[in-house]
MIRO-804662 format. One record per atom (N, C-alpha, C): residue number from 1; chain; atom name; x, y, z. Coordinates in steps of 0.02 Angstrom, whole numbers. Each point is the difference from the previous one (the first is absolute). Layout:
% residues N
<NUM A CA <X Y Z>>
...
% end
This chain:
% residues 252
<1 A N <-698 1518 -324>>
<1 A CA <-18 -54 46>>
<1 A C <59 -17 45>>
<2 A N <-25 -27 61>>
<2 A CA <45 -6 34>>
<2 A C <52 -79 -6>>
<3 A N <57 -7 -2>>
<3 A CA <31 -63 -27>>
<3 A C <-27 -45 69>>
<4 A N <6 -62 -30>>
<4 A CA <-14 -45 53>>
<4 A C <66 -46 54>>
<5 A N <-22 14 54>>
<5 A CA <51 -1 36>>
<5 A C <8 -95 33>>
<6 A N <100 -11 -24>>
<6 A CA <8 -71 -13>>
<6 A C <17 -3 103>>
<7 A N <32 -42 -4>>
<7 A CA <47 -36 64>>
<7 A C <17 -47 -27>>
<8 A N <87 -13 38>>
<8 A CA <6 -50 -10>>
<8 A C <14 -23 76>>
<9 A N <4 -59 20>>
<9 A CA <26 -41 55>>
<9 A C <26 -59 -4>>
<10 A N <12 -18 68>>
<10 A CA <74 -46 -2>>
<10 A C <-13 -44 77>>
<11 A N <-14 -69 -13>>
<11 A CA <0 -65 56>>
<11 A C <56 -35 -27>>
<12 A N <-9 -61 49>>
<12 A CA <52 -40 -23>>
<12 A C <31 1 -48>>
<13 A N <59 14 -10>>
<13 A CA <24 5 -83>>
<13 A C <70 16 -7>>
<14 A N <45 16 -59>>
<14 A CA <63 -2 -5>>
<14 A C <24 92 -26>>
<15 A N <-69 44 -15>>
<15 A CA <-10 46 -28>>
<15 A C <10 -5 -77>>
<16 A N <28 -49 -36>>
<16 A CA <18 -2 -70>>
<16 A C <-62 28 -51>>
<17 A N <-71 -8 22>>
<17 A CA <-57 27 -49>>
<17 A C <-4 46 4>>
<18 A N <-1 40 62>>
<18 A CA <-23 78 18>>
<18 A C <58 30 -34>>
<19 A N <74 -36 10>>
<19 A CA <37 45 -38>>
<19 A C <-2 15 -66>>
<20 A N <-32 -45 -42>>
<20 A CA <-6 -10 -81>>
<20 A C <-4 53 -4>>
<21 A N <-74 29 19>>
<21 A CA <-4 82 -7>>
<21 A C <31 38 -15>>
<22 A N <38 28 46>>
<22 A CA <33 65 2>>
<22 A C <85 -16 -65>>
<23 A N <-16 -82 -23>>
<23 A CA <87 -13 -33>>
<23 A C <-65 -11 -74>>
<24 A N <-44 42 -13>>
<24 A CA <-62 -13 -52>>
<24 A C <13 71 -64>>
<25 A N <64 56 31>>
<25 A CA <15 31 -48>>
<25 A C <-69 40 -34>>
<26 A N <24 -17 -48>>
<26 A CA <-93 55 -35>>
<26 A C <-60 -13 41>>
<27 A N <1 -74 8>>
<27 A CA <-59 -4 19>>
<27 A C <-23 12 85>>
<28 A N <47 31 19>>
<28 A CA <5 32 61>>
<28 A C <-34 75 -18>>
<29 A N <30 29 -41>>
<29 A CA <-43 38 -16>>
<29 A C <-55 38 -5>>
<30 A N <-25 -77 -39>>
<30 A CA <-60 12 -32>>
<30 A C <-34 0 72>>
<31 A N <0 -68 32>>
<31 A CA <-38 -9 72>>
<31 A C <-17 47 38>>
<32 A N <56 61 4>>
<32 A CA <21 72 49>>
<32 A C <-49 33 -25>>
<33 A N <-17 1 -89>>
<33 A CA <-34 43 -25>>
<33 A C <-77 6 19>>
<34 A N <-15 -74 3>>
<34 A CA <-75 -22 -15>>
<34 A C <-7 -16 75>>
<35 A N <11 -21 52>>
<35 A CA <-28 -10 78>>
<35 A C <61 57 51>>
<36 A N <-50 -2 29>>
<36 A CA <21 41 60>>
<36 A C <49 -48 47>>
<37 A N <32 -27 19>>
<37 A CA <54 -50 37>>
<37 A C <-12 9 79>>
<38 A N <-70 -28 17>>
<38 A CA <-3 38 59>>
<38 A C <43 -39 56>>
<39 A N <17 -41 5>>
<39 A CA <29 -56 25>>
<39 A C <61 -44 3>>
<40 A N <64 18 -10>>
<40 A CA <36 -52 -26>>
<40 A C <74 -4 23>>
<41 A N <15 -22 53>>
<41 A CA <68 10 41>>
<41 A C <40 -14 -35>>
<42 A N <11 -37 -35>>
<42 A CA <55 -29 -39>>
<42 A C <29 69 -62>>
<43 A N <-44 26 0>>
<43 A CA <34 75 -52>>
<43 A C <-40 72 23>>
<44 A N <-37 16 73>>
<44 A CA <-3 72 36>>
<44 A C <-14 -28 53>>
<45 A N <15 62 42>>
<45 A CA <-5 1 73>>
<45 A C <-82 6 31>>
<46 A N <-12 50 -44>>
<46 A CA <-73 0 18>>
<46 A C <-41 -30 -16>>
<47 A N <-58 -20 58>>
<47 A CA <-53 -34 16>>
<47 A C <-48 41 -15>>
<48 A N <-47 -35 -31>>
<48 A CA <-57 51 -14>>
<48 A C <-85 -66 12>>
<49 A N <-22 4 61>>
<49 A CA <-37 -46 5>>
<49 A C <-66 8 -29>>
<50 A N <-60 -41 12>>
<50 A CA <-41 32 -36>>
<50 A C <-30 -77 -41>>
<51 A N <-59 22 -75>>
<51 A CA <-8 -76 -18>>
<51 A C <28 36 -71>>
<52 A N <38 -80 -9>>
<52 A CA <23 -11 -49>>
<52 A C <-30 -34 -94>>
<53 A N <30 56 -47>>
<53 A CA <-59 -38 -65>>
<53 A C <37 -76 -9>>
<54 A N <48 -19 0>>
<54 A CA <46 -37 -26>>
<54 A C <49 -1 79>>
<55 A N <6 -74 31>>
<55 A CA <60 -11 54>>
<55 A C <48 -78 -69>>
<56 A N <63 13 21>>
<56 A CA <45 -58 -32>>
<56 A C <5 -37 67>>
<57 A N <6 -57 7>>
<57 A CA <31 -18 65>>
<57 A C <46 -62 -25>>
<58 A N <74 -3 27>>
<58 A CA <42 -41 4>>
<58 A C <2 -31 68>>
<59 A N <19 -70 -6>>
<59 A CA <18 -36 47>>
<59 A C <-42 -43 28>>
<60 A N <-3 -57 46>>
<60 A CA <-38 -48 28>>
<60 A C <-18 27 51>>
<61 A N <-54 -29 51>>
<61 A CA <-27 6 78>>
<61 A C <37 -52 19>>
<62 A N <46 28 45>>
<62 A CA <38 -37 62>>
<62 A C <-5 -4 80>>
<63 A N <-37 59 16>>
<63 A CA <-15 12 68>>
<63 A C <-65 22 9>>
<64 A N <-15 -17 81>>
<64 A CA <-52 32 -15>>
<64 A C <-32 83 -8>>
<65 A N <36 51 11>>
<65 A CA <6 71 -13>>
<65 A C <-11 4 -82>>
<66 A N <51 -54 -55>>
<66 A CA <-41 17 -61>>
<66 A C <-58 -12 -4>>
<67 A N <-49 -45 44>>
<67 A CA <-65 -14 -26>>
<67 A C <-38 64 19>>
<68 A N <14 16 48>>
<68 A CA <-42 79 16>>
<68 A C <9 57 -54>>
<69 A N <59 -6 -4>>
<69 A CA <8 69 -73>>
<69 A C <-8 -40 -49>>
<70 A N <3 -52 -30>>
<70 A CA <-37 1 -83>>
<70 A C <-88 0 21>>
<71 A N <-3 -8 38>>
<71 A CA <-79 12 15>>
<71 A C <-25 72 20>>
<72 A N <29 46 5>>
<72 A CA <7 65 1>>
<72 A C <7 13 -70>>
<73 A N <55 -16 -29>>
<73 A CA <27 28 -75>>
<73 A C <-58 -17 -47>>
<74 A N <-39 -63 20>>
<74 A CA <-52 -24 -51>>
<74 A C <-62 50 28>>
<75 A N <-24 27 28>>
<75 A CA <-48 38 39>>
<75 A C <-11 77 -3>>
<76 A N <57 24 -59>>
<76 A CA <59 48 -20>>
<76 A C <13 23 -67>>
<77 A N <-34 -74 -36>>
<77 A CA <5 10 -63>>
<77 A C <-28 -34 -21>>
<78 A N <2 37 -89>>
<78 A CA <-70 1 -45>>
<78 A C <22 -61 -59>>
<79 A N <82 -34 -2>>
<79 A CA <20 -44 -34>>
<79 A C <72 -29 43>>
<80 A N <-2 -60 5>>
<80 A CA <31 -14 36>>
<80 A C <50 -43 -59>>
<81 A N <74 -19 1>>
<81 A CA <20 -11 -37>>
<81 A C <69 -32 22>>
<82 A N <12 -79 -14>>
<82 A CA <67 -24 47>>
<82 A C <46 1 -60>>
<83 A N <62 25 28>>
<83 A CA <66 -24 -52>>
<83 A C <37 -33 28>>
<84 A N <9 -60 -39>>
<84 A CA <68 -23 5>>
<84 A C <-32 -90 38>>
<85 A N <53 -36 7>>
<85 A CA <2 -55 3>>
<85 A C <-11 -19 99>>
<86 A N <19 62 40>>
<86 A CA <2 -18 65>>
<86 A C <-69 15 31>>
<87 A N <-52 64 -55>>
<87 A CA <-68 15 19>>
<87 A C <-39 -50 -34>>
<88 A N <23 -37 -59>>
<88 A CA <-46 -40 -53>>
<88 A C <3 -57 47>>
<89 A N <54 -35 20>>
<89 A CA <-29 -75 9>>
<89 A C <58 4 46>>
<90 A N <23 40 56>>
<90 A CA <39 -13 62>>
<90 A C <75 18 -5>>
<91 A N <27 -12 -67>>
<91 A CA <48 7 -1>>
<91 A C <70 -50 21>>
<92 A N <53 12 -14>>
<92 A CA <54 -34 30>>
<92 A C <10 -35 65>>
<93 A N <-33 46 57>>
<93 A CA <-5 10 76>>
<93 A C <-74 -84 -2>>
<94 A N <-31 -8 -45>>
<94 A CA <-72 -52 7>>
<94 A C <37 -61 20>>
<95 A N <81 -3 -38>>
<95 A CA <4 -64 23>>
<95 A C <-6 -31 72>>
<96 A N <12 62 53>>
<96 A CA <-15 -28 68>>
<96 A C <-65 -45 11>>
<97 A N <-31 25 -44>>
<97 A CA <-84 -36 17>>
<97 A C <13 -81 -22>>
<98 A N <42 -20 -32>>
<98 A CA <7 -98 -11>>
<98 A C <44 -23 66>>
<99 A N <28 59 58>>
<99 A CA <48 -30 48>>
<99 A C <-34 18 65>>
<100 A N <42 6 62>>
<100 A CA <-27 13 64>>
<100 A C <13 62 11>>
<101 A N <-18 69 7>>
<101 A CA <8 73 6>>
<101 A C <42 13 73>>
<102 A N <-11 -40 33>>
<102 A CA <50 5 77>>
<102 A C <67 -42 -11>>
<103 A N <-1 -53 -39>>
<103 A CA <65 -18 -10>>
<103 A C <65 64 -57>>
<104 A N <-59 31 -43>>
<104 A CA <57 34 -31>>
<104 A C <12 74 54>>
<105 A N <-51 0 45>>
<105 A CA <15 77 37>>
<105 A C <65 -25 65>>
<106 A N <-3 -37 2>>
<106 A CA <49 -44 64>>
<106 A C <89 -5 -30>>
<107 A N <-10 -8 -89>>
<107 A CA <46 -7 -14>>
<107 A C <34 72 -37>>
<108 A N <-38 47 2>>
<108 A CA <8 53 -33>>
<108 A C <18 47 74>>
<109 A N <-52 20 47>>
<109 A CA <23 58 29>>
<109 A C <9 -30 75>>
<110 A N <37 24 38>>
<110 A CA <42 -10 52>>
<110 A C <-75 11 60>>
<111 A N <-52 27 12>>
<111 A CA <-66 15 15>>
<111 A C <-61 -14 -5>>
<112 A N <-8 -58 -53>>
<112 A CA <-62 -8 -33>>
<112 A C <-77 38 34>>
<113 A N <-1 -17 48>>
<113 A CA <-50 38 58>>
<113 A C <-33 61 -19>>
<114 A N <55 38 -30>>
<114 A CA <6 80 -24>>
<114 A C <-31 -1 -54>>
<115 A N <-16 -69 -61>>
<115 A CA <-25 7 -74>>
<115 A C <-77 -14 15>>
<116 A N <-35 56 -29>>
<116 A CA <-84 -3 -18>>
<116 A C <1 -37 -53>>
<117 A N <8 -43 -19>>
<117 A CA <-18 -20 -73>>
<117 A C <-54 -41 -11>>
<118 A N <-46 0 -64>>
<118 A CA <-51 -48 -21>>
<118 A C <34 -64 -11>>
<119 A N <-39 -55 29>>
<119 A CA <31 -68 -24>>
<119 A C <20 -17 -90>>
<120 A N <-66 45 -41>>
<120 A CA <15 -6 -81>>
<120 A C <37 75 -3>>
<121 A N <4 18 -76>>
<121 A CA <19 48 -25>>
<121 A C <-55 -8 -76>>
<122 A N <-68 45 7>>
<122 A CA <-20 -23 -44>>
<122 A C <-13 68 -52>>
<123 A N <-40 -12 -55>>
<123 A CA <6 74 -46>>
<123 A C <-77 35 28>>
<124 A N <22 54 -27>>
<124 A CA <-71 77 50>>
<124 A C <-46 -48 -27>>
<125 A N <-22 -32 -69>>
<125 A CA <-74 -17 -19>>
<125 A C <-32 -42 57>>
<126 A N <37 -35 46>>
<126 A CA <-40 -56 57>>
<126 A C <-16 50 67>>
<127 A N <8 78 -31>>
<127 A CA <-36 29 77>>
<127 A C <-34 53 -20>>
<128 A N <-4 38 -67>>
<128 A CA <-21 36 -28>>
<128 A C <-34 -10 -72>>
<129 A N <-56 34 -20>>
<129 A CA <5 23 -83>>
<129 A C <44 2 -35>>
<130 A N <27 -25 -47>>
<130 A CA <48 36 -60>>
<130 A C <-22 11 -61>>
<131 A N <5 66 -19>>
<131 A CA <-43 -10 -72>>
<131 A C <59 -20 -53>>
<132 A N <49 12 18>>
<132 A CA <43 -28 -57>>
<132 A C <68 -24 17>>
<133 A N <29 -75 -18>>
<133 A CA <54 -20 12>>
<133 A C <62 16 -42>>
<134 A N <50 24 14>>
<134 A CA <43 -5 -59>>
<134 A C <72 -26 16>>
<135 A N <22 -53 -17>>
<135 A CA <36 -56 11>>
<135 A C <77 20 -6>>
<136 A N <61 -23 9>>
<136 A CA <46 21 -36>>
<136 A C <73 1 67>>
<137 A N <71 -4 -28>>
<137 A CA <42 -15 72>>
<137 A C <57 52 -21>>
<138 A N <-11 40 -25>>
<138 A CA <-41 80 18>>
<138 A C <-50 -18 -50>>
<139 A N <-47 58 8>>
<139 A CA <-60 11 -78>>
<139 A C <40 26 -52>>
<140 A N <-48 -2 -38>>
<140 A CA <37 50 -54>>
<140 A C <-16 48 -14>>
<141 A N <29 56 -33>>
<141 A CA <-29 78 -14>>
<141 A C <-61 1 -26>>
<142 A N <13 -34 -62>>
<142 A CA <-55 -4 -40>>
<142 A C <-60 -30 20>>
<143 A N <2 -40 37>>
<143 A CA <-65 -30 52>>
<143 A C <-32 51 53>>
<144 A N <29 21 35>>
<144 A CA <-14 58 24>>
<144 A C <-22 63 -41>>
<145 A N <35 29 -25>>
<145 A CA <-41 60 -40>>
<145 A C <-63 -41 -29>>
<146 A N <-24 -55 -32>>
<146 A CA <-41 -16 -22>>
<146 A C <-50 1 41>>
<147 A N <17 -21 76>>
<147 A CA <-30 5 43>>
<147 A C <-70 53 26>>
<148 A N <71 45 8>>
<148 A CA <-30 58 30>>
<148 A C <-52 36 -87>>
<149 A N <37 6 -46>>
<149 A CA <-40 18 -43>>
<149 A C <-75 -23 -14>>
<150 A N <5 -84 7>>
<150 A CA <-63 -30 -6>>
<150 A C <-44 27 62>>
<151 A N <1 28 62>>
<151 A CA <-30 15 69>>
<151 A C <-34 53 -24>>
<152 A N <39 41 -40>>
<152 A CA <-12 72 -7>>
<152 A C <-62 9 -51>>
<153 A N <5 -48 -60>>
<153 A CA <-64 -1 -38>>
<153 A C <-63 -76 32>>
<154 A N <38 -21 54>>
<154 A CA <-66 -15 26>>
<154 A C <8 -69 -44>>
<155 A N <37 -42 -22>>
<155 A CA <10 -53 -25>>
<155 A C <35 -53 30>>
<156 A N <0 -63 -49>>
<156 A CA <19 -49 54>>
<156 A C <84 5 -39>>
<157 A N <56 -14 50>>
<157 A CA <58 11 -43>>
<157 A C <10 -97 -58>>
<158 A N <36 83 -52>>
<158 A CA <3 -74 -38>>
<158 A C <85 -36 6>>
<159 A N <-9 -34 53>>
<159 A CA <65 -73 25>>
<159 A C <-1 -45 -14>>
<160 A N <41 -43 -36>>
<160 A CA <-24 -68 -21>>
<160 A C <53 -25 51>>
<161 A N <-49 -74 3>>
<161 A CA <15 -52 40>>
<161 A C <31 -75 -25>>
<162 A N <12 10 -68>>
<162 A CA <19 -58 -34>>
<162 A C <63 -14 29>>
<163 A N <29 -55 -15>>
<163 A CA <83 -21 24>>
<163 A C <37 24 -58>>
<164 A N <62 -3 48>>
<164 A CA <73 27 -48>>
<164 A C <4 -22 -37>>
<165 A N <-31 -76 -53>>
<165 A CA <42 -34 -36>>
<165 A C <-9 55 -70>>
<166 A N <-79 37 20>>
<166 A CA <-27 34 -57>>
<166 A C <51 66 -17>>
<167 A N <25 17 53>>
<167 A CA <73 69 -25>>
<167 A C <50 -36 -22>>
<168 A N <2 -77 8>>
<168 A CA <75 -53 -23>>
<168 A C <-13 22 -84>>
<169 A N <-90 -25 -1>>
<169 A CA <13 -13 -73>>
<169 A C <7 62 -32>>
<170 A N <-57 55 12>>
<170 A CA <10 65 -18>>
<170 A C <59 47 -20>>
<171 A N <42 -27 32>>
<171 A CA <76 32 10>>
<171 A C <58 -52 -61>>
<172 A N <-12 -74 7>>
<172 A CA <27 -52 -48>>
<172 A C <49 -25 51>>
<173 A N <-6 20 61>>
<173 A CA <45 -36 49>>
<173 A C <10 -81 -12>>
<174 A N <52 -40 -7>>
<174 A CA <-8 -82 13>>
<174 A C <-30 -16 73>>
<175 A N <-52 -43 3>>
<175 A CA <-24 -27 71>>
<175 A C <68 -50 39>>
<176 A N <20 49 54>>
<176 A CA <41 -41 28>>
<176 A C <-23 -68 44>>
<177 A N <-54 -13 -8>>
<177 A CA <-34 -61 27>>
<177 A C <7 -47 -40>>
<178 A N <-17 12 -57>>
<178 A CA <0 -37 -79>>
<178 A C <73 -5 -9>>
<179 A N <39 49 -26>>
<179 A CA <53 -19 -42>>
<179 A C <50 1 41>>
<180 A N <16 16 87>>
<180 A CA <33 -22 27>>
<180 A C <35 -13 75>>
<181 A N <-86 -47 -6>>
<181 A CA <-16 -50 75>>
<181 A C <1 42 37>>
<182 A N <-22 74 14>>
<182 A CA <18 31 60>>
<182 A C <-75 -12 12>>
<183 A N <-1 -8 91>>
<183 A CA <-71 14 37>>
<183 A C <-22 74 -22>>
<184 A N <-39 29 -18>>
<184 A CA <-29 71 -3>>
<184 A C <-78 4 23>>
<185 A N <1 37 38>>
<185 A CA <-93 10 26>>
<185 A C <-28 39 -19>>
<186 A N <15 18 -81>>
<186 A CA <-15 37 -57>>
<186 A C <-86 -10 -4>>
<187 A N <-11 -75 -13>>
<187 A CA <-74 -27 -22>>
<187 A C <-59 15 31>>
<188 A N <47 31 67>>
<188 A CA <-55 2 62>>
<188 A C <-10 76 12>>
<189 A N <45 39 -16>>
<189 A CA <12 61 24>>
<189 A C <-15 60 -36>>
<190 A N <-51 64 16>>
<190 A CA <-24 24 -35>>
<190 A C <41 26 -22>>
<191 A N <3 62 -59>>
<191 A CA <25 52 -42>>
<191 A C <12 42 26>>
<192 A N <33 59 -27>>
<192 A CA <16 53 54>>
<192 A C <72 44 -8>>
<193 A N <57 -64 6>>
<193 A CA <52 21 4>>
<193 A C <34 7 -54>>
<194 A N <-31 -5 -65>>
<194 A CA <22 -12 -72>>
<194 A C <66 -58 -21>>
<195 A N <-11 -62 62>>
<195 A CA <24 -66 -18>>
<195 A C <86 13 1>>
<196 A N <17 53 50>>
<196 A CA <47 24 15>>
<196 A C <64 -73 18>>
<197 A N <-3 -34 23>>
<197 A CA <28 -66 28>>
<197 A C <12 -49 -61>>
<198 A N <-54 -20 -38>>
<198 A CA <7 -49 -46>>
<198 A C <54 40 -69>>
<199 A N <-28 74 10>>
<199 A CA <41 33 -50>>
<199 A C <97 -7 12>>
<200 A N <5 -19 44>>
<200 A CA <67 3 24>>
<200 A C <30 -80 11>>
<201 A N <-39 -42 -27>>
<201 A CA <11 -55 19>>
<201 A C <2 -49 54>>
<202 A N <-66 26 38>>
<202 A CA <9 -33 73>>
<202 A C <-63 -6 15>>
<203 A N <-37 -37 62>>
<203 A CA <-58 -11 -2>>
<203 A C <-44 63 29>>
<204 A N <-65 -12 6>>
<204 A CA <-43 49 30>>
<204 A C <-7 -50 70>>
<205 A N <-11 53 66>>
<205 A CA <2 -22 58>>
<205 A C <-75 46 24>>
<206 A N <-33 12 -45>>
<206 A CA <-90 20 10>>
<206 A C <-3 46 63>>
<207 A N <57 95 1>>
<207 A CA <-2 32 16>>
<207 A C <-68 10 -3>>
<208 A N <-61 47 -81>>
<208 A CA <-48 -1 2>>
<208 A C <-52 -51 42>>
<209 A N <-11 -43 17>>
<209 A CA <-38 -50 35>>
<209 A C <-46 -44 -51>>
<210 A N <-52 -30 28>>
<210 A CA <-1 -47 -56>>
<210 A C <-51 31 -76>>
<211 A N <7 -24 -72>>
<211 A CA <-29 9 -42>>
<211 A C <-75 -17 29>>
<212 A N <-61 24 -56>>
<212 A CA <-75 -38 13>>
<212 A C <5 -72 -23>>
<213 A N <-40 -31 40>>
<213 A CA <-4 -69 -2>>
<213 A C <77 -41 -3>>
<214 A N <40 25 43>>
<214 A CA <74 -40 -16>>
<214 A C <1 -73 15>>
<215 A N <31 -55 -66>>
<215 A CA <-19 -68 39>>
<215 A C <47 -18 31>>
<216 A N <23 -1 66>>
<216 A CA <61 11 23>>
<216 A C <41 -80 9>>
<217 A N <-87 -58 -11>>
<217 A CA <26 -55 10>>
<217 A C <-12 -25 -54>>
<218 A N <15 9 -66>>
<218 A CA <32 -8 -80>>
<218 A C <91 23 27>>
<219 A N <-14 52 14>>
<219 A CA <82 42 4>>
<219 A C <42 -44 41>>
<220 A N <-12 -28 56>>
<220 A CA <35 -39 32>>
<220 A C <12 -65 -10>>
<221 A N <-55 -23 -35>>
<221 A CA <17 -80 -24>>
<221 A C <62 9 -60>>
<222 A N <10 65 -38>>
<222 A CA <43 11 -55>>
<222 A C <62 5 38>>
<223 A N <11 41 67>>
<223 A CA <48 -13 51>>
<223 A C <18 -54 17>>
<224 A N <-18 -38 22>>
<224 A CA <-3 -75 -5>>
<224 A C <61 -11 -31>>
<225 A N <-38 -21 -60>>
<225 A CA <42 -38 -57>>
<225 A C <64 46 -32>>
<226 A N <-3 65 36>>
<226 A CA <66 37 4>>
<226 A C <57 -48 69>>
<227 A N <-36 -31 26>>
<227 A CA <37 -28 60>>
<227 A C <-18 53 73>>
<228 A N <-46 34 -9>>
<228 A CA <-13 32 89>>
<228 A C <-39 -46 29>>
<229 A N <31 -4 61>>
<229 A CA <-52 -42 47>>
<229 A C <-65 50 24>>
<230 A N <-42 -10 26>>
<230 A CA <-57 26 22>>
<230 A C <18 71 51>>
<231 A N <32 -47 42>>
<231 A CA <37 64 57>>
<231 A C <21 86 -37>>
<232 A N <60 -52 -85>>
<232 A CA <49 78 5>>
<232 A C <-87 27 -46>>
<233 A N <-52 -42 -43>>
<233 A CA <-38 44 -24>>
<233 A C <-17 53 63>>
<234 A N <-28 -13 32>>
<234 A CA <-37 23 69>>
<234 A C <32 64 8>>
<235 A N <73 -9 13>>
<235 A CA <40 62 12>>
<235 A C <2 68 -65>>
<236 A N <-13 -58 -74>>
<236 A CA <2 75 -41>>
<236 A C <-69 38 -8>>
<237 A N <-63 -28 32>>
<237 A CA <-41 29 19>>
<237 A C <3 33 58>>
<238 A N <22 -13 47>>
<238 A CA <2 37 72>>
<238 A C <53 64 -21>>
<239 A N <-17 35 -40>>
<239 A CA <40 85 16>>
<239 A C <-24 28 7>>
<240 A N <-7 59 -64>>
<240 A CA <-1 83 34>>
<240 A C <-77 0 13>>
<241 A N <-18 -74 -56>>
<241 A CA <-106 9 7>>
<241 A C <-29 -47 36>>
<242 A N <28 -31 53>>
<242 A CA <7 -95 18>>
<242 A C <-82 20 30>>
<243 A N <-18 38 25>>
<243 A CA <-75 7 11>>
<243 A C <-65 -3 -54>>
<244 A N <15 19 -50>>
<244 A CA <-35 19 -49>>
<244 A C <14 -77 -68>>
<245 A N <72 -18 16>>
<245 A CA <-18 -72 -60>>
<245 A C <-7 -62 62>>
<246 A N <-4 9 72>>
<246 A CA <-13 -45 39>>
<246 A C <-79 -9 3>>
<247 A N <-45 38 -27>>
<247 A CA <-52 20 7>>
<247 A C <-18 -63 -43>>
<248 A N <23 17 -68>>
<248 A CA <-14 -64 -62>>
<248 A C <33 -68 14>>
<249 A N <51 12 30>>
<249 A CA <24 -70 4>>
<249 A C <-37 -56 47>>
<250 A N <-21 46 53>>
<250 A CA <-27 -44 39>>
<250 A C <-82 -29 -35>>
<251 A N <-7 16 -44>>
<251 A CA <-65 -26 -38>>
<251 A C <2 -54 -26>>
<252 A N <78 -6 -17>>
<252 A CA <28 -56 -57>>
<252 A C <6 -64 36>>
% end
């Protein structure tokens, strides 16, 4: 049989997911073994167009030229599939969308005139299909191979969405929220990264984006009485996912 042929691509973004890949060791491998790579600048030269069984796509829609090609790329393929935190929910670059997009182009390039840009920076799901999200500031290996494996038998992948506190306990980490007063956006923030941050003694800053059902306004009243005013909460939500836990907050 013939292997099924992946792509990967690349919008708005920092390249850090697409690279996971090729720094994936065995499981680079395995990937080489089982799909054909018809697609993928970041590790060959050649283009091989055509429709795709499996596209990855990194990065946010920033202009309008990405809206024409993820609407091509989706038109192209038979599973469409976002990685990473800048295709899931905008990314780093979203924060423009809480400010004025001509004030930061005025202060950034000597031309502004010259920048096409979308007023937001939002993730592929608000212009396309996605059949599957997978979260992460990079992903992780193991999320990915699970990925693509689950596509291949035609299943839904199995990702959990619970928050970090569940790898705190799993692991026997002390909750640095609990035992010492640090803000952490642990409660809110799904799984993923194997609680990499709390393991080291420092907070989680909800690279992954938010856990299911995160109560984000329990988490902040606990901020509070840590002494944050509303503002600095605001700011430790506004990062790498400020689109995606702005989504919940504004409910609250």
């Amino acid at each position: 049989m013939d292997k099924p042929r992946l792509a990967v691509f690349k919008f708005t973004s920092c390249d850090g997911c697409q690279l996971s890949i090729p720094d994936m060791e065995r499981g680079l491998v395995d990937i080489a073994n089982t799909f054909d790579i018809a697609y993928f600048l970041g590790l060959k030269s050649r283009k091989s167009t055509g429709y795709y069984g499996i596209s990855l796509v990194e990065g946010s829609i920033s202009t309008p030229d990405e809206i024409k090609r993820i609407r091509a790329i989706r038109e192209n393929t038979h599973y469409l599939v976002t990685i990473g935190a800048c295709a899931t929910a905008g990314g780093l670059q979203a924060l423009r969308n809480l400010k004025d997009l001509g004030a930061f182009k005025k202060a950034v390039y000597p031309k502004p005139e010259h920048i096409d840009a979308l007023k937001d920076s939002l993730p592929i799901s608000h212009y396309v299909h996605v059949d599957f999200e997978l979260w992460g500031c990079p992903i992780s290996r193991e999320g990915l191979l699970e990925v693509l494996a689950s596509f291949l038998r035609e299943r839904r992948p199995n990702i959990q969405a619970y928050s970090v506190c569940f790898e705190c306990k799993r692991k026997g980490t002390p909750c640095v929220l609990v035992a010492q007063g640090i803000p952490c956006l642990g409660p809110i923030t799904r799984t993923g990264c194997g609680a990499i941050c709390p393991s080291y003694g420092r907070d989680c800053y909800g690279c992954f984006g938010p856990s299911e059902d995160p109560n984000i306004k329990s988490l902040s009243l606990r901020f509070e009485t840590l002494g944050l005013s509303k503002d600095e909460i605001k700011l430790r939500l506004a990062g790498i996912n400020s689109y995606a836990f702005g989504k919940y907050h504004g409910k609250e």
